[in-house]
N, C-alpha and C positions, 0 to 999 in steps of 0.2 A: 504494500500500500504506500504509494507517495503521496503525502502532505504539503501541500505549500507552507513555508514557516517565513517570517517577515522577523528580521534581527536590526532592531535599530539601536545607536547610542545613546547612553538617558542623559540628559543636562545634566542630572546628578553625579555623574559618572554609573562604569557599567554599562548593563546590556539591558534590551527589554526585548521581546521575543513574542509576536502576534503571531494566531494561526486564524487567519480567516474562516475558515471554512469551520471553524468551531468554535460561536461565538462566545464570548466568556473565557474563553482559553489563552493564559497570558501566563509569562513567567518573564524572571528577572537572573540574573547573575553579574559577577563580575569583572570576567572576561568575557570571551564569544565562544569559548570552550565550556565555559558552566551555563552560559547560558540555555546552550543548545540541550547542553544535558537534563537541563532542568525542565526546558519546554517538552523534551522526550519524555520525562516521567507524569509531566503533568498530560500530556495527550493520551497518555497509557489510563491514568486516573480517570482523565476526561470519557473515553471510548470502556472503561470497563464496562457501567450498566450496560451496555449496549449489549455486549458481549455477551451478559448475563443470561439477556433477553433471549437470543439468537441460540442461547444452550437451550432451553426451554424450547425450542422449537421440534 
């Protein structure tokens, strides 16, 4: 599955890391190395229920 992921710099320093296609779905870190990491566990989080559902099928 490919994800579009949107990595931009924060004024405050660090990363911040949109996924469009999964509203609500944001993370943050402090290079572009954690951030990525981070936005990976948080879409993992994001798409569990989903997952859930789709067992139940």
């Amino acid at each position: 599955m490919h994800i579009k992921i949107i990595l931009e710099p924060s004024e405050e320093g660090g990363y911040t890391d949109i996924v469009p296609a999964l509203p609500g779905c944001i993370s943050e870190g402090d290079s572009g190395r954690e951030a990525i990491e981070n936005i990976r566990e948080a879409i993992k989080l994001y798409l569990e229920p989903v997952e859930r559902c789709v067992g139940l099928l």
